[in-house]
DRENTOR-760116 format. One record per residue: z, y, x of N, C-alpha, C in turn. Coordinates in pm, whole numbers, plus 32768, in hexadecimal, padded with zeros to 4 digits. Last residue first. Layout:
N
ZYXZYXZYX
...
END
This chain:
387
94DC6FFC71D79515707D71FA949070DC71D2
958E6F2370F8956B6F57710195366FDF7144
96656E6D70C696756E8B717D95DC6EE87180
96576E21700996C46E5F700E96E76E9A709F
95A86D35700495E46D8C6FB396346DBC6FD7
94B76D38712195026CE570E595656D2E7058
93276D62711093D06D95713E942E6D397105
91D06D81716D926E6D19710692F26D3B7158
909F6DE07167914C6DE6719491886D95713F
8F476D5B71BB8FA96D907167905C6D8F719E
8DDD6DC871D38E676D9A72008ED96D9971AF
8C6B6D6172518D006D6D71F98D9F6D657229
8B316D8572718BE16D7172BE8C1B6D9E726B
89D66D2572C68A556D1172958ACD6D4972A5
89056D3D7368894A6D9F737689B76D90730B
888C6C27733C884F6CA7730A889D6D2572F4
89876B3C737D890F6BA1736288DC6BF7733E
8AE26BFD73AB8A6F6B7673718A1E6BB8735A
8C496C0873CD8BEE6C3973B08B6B6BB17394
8DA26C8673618D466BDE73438CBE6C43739E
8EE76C9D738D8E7E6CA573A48E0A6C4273A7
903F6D1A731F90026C59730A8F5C6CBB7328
91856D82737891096D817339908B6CFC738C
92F16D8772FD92796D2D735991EA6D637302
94176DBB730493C56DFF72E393596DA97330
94FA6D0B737A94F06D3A72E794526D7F72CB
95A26C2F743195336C8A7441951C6C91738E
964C6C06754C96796C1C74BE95C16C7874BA
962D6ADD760A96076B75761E96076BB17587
95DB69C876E5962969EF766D96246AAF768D
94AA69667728951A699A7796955069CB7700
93AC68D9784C940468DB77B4947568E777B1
92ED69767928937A696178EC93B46933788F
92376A587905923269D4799C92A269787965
91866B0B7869921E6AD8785491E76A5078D8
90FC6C5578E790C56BC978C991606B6B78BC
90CD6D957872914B6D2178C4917F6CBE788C
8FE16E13797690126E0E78FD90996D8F7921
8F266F0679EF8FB16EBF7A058FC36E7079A0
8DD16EB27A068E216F0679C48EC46E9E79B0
8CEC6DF07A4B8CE86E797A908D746ECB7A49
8D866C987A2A8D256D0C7A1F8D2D6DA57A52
8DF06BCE7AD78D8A6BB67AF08D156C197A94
8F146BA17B678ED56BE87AF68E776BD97B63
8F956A607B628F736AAA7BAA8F1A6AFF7B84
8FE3695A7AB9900669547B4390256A007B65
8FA868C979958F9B694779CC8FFF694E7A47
8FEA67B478F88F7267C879648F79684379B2
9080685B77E0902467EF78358FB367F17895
915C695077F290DB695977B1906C68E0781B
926168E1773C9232692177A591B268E577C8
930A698D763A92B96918766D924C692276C4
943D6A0275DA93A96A4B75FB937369AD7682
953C69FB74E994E269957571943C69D9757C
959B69F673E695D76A477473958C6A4474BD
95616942730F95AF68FC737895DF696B740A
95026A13728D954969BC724095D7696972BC
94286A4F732794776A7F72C995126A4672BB
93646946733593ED69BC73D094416A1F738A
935269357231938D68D0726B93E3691F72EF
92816A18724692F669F471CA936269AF7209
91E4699672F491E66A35731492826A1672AE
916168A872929198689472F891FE69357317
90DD693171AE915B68B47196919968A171EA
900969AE723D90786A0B71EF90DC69BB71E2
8FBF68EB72C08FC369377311901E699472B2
8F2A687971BB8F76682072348FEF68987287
8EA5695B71628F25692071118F6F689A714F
8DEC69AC72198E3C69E271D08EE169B571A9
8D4A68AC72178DAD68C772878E0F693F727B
8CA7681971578D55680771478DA2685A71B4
8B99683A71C98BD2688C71578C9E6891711D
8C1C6806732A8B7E686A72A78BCE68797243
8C9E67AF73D48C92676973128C62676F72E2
8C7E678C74E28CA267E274918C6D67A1741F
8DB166DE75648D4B66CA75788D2E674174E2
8EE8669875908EA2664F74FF8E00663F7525
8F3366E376798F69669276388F2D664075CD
8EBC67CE76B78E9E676177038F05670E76E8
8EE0687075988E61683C75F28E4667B77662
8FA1694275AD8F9168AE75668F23680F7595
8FF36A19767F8F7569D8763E8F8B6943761F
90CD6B3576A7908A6ABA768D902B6A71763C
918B6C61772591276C1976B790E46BA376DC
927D6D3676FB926B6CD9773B91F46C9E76E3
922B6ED8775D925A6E38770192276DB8770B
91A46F29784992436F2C7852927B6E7777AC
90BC6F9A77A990C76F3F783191666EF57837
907A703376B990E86FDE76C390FC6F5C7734
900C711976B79058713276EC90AB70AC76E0
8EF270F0762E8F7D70FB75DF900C7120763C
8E7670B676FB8E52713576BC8EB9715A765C
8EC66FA277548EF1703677848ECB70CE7749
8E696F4F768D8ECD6F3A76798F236F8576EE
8D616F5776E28D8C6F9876098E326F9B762C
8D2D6EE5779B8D236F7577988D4D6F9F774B
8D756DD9776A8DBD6E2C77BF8DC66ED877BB
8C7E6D7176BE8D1E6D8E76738D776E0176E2
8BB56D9C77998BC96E0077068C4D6DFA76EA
8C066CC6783C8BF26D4578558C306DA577E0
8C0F6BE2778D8C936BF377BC8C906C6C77D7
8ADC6BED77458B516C0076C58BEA6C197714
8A696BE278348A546C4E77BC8AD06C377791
8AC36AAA78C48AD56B3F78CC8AE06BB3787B
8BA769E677CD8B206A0977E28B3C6AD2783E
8C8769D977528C6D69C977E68BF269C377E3
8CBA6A2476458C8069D9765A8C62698276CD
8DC76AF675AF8DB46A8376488D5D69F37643
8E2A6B9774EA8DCC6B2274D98D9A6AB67564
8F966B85750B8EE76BA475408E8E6B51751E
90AB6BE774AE908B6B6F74D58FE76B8E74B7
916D6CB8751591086CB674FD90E56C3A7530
92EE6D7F74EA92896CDD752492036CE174D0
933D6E4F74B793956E0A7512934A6D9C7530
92E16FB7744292B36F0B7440932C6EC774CD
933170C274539390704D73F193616FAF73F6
9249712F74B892EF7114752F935D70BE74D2
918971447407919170D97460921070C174C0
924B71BB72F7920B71C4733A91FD713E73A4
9227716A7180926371657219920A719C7278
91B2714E7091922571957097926471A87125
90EC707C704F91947052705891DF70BD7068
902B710F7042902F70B66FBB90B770C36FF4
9020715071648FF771C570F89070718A707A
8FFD706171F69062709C7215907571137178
8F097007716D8F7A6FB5714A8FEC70257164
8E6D70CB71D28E7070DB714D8F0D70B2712B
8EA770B372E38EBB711B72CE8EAD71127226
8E166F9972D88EA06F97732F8ECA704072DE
8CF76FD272B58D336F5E72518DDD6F89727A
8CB6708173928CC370CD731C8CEE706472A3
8CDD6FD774658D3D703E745E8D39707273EB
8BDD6EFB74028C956EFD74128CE76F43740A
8B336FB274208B506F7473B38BCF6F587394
8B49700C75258B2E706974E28B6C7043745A
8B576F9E76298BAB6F5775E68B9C6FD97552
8A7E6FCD76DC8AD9705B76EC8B43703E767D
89966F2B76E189FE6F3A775E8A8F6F717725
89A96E6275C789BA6ED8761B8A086EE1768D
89376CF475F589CD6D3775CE899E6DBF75FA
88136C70757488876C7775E588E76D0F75B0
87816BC174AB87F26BA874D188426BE37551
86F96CB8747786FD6C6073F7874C6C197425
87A46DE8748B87226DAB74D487546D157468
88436EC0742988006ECF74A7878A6E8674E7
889E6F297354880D6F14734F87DE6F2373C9
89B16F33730389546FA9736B88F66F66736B
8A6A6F1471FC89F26EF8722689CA6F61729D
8BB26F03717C8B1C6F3C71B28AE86F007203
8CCF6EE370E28C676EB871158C1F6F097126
8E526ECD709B8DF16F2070C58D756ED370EA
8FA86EC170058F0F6EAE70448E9F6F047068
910F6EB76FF1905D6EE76FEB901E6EBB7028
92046DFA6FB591ED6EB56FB8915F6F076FB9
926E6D226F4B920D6D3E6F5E92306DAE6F4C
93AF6C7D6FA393956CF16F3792E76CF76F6D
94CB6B966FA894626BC26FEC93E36C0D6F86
95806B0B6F1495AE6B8B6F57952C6BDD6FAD
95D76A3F6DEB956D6A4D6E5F95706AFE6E9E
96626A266D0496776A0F6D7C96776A326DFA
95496A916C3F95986A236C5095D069E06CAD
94D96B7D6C4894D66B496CC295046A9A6CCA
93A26B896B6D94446B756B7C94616B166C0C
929F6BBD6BAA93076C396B7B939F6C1C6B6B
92086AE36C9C92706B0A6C3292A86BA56C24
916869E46D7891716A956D6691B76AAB6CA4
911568F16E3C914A692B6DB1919869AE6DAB
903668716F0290C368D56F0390C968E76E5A
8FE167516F968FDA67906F0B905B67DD6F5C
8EB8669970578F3F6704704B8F4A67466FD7
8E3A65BE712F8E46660C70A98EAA664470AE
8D4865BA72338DB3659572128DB665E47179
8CBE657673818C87655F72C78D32653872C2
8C1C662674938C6A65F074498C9865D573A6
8B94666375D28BA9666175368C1B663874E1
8BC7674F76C28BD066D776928BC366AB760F
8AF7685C77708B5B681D77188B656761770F
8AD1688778F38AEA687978598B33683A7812
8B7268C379EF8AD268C279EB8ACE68667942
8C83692F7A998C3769097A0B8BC169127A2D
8CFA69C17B888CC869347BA18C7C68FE7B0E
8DB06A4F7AF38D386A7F7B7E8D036A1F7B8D
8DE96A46799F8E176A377A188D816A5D7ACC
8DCC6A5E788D8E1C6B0A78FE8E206AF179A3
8DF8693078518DF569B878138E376A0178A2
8D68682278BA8DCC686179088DD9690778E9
8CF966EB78198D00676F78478D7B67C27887
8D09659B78B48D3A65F078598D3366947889
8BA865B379578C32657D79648C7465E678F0
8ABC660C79708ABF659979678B63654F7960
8A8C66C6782A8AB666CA78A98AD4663578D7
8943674E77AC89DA670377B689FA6701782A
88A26818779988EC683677A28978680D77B2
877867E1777D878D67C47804885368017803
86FE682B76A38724687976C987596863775F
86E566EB7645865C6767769A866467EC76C2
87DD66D27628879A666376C4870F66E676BD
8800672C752F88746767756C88216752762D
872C667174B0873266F8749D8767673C752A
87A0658774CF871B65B274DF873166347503
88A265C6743E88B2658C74AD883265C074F3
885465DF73268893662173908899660C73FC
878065127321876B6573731987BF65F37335
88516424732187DD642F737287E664AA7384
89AF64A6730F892F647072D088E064497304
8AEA64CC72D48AB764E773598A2A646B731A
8B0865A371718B1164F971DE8AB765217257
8BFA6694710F8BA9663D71298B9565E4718E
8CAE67376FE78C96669D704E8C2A669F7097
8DBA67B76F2E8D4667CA6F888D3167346FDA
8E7E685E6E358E3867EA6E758DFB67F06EB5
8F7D690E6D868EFF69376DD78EE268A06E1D
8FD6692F6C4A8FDB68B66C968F6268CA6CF5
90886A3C6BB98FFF6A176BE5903369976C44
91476AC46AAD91686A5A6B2490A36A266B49
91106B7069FB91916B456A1891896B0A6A9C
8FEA6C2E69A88FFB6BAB69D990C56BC16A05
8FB16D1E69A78F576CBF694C8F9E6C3E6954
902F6DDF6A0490946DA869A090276D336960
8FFC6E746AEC8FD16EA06A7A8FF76E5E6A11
90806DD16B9F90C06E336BB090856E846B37
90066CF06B90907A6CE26B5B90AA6D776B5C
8EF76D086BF88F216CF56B6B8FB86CF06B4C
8F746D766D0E8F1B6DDA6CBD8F2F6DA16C0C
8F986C646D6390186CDD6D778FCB6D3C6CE0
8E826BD96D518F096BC96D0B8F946C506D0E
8E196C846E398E0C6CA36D9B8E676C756D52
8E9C6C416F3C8EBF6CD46EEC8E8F6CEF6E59
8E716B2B6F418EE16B5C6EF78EE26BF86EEA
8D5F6B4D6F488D976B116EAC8E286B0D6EBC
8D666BDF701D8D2C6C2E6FF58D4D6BEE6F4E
8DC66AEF70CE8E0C6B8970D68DD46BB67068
8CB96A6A70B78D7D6A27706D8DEB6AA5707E
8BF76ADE70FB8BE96A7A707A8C9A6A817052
8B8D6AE471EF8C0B6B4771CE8C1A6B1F712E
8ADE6A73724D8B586A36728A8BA76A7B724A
89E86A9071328A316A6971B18A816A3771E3
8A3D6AB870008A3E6B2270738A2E6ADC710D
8A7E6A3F6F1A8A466A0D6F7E89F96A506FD3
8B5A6A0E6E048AFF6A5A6E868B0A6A266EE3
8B7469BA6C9C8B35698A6D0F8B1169CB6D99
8C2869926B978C0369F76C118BB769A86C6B
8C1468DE6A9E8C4768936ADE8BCD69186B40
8C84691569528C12690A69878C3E692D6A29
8D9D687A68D78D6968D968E68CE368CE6938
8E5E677C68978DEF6784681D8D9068656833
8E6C667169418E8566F0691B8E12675468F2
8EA5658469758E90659F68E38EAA665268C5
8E57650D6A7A8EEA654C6A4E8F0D656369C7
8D4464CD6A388D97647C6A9D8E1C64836A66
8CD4659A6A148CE7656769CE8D3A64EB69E3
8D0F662A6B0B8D4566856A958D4966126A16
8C5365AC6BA58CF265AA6BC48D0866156B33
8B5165B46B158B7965246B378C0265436B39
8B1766CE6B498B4866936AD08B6066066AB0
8AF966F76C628B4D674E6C188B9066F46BAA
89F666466C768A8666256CA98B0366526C71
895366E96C0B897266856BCF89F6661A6C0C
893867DA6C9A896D67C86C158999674A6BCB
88BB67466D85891A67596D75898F67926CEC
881D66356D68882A66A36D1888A666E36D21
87F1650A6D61882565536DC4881565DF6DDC
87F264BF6C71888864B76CA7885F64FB6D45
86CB64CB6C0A873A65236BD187E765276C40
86D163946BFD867A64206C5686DE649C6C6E
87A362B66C16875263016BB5871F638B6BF5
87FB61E06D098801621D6CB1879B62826C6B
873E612B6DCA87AA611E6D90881161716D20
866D61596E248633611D6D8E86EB611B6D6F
869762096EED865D620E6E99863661ED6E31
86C061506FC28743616A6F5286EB61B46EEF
862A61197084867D60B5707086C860BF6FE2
85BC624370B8857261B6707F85E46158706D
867763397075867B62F770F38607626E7098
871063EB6FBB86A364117002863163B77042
880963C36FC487CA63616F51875163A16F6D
888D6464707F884D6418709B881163907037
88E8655D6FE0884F65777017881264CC705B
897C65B06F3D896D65206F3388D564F86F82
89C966C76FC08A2666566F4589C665D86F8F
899E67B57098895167447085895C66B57015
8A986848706B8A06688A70AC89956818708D
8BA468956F7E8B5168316FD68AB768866FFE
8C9668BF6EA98C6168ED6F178C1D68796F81
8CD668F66D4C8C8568626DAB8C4B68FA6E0B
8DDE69226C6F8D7469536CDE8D5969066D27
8E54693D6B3A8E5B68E96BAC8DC669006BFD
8F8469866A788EEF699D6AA18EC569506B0E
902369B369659038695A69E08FA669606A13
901E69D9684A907A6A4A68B6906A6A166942
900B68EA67D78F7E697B67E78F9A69FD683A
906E67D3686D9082684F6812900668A26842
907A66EA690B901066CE6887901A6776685B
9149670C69D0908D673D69EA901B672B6955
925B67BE69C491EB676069769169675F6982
932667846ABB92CB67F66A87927D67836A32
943767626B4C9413674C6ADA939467946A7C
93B266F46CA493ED67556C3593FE67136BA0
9393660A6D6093DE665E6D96942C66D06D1B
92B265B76CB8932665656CBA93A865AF6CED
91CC663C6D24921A664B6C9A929466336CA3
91D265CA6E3291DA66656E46922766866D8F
913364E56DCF91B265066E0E9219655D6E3A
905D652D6D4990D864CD6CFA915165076D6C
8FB465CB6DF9901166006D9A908665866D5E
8F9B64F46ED18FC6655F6EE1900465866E66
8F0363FE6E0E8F8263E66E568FCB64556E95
8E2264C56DCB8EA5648B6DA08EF264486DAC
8DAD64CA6F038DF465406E718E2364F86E23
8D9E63EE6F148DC564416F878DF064926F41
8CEB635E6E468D5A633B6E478D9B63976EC8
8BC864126E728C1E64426E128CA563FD6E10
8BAB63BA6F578BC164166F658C29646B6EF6
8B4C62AC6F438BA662E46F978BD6634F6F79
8B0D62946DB08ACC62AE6E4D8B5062C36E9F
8B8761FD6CA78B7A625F6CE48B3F62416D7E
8B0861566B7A8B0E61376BD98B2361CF6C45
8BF9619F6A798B8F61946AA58BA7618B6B59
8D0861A369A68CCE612469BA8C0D614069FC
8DD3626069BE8D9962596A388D5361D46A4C
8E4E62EB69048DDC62EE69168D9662DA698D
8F6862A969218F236292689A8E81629968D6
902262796A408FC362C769EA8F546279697A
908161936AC090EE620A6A8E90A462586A1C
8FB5612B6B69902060D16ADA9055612A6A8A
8F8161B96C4E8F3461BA6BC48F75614A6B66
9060618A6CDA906161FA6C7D8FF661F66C2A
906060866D6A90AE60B76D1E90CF613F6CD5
8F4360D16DEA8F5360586D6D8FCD607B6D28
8F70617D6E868F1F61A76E338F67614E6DB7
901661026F56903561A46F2C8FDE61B16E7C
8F5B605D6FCF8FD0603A6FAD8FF2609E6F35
8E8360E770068E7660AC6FA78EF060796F64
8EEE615C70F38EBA61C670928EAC61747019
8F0F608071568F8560C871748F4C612870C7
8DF2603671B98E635FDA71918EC1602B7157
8D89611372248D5F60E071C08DBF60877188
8E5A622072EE8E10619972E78DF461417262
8D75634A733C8DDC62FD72D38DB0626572BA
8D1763D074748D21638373F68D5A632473AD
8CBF649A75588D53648775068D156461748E
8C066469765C8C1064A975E68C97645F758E
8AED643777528B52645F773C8B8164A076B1
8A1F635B777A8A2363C077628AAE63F27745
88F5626B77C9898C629B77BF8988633B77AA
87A06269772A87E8627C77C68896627E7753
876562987623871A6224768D878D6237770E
883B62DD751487E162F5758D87BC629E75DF
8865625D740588A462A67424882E631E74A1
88276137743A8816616E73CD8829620773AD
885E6107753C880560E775358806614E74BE
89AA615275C589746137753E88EB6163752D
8AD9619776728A46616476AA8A006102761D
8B8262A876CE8B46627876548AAC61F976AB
8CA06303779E8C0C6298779C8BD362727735
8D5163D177098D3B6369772C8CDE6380772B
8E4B649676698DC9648F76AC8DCA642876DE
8F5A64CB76218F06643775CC8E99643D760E
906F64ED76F3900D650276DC8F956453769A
91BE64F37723915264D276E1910464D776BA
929065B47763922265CD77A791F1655F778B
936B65B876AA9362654D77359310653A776A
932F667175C49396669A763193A9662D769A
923965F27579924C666C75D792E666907619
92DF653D74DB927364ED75799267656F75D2
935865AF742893866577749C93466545750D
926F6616738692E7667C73E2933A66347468
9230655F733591D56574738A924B65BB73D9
92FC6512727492BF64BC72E9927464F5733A
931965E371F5938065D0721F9354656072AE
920A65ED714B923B665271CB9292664B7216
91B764BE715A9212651B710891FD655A7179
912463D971D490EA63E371399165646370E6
90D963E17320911363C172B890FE63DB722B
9009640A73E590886408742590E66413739A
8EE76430737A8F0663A773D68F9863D073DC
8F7864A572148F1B64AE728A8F46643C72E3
8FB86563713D8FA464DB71258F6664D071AF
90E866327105905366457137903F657A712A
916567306FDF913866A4701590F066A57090
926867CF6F4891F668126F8391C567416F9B
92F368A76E4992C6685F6E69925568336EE2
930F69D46E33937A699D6E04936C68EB6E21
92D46B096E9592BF6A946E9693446A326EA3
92E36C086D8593346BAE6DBF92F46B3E6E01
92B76D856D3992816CEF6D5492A26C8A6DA7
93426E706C69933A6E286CE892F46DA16CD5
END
């Protein structure tokens, strides 16, 4: 079996899962008015970590570590201030060769890109390999440092590999990571697609007209010893439909066949899921598609939510935001009711949470999808409530 035994998120609504958890259960949302010249010319909407706060966080943990006499980027103190803290939670040794550690990100350090910073670190750092091995060396851990960067499905897809090394025995305990920053070039990017929204997004809802962004970090820690810990990884699943370089299949093709592996891998059928937390971009396409995969599963009837208009989507951390947050309703009973969503707003029943609402729930499956016909998924049950 495979244990998450640790989890983190670092984002605008706190620096532990325990913090963020709480702003969601008081309908706290970090979206905001971004208004940053450096960033984009016009305002813009987006969930970001405040610099003060993040630095706070930082200074007192790079003291702790032997090897942390270099200069790091935003991005790389977001990850490690995630794992330190998420460690702290176990006794796992990250210096050991049994201890592995996975970097999930779509873009790492893409904005040492930018003229201003460019001379500020060494070419090389905005490499994403080379990020990998900044945080591995950071920790002193002495294994060669995973790197994927799949898209949006980046943090589903590094924790189903972590599950995978532990379940082949290479590894005891994997330290899964992921980050990234709301940038120019994301931002750019996300504005020529014409796809933001001018107000915090509104997943599933009739009234959405797009996503929101959002920059945050997140560590889960994955184990062969539960130590404690009652919540089990059961399977995964990914594919590709090669539908178009960014839009979603009508016919949720990728999805249903990522959803039907996981179901496969775990041993269940879809009438054993009790909560699906969605990749819920609120973008049309993507709310569409998920709907259809998720009636094609027959699972209209189970309750499901989008992280989304709370944080904004993460790109490469949203996985492991969105899984930390998924752990956490676990844990606490509480299905979190899905921000902004009023009034279905896709072609297929489904059953959007209006509610935050206590509800014993054991069996949950986790949906990502992302460009180029991306999608991943995975189950987590609790021990012993196995069905």
């Amino acid at each position: 079996m495979v244990f998450f035994v640790a989890d983190n998120i670092v984002s605008s609504l706190g620096m532990s899962t325990k913090q963020n958890f709480k702003s969601l259960l008081n309908g706290n949302t970090g979206i905001s008015v971004v208004e940053n010249n450096d960033i984009y010319n016009e305002p813009f909407q987006a969930s970001m970590i405040n610099d003060n706060v993040l630095e706070e966080h930082y200074n007192l943990i790079s003291k702790k570590y032997p090897y942390s006499n270099i200069k790091h980027t935003r991005l790389e103190k977001m990850l490690i201030v995630s794992v330190d803290e998420a460690l702290s939670k176990t006794n796992i040794d990250i210096t050991s060769h049994k201890t592995g550690i996975i970097l999930s990100t779509t873009k790492g350090n893409i904005n040492l890109l930018e003229p201003d910073k460019r001379n500020s670190f060494a070419t090389n750092r905005v490499s994403l390999w080379k990020l990998g091995e900044v945080i591995k060396k950071f920790f002193g851990n002495p294994n060669m440092t995973i790197v994927i960067s799949n898209a949006c499905i980046s943090g589903v897809l590094a924790i189903n590999k972590a599950a995978m090394m532990i379940q082949s025995e290479k590894y005891d305990n994997v330290v899964v990571t992921g980050a990234d920053l709301v940038s120019r070039f994301v931002v750019s990017g996300f504005m020529s697609f014409m796809s933001l929204s001018s107000d915090p997004c509104r997943p599933f809802d009739k009234e959405r007209n797009g996503l929101s962004l959002g920059e945050a970090a997140s560590t889960i820690i994955l184990s062969s010893d539960p130590n404690g810990n009652s919540i089990r990884y059961r399977g995964g699943g990914s594919a590709n439909d090669a539908n178009h370089i960014s839009g979603p299949s009508r016919t949720g093709e990728g999805s249903f066949i990522a959803i039907n592996k996981a179901l496969i891998e775990a041993g269940i059928t879809s009438s054993d899921i009790d909560h699906i937390s969605s990749h819920g971009t609120a973008t049309p396409y993507n709310d569409e598609m998920e709907s259809v995969a998720i009636d094609r599963h027959n699972l209209n009837k189970v309750p499901v939510n989008s992280i989304k208009g709370y944080l904004g989507h993460t790109l490469g951390a949203a996985g492991l935001v969105e899984t930390s947050i998924l752990l956490e309703e676990m844990r606490m009973n509480t299905l979190i009711k899905s921000a902004g969503f009023e009034n279905l707003g896709v072609s297929k029943d489904i059953s959007v949470i209006t509610q935050t609402q206590e509800t014993e729930i054991t069996t949950c499956l986790k949906m990502a999808s992302g460009f180029g016909g991306s999608n991943a998924s995975l189950i987590i049950s609790k021990v012993g409530n196995d069905k």
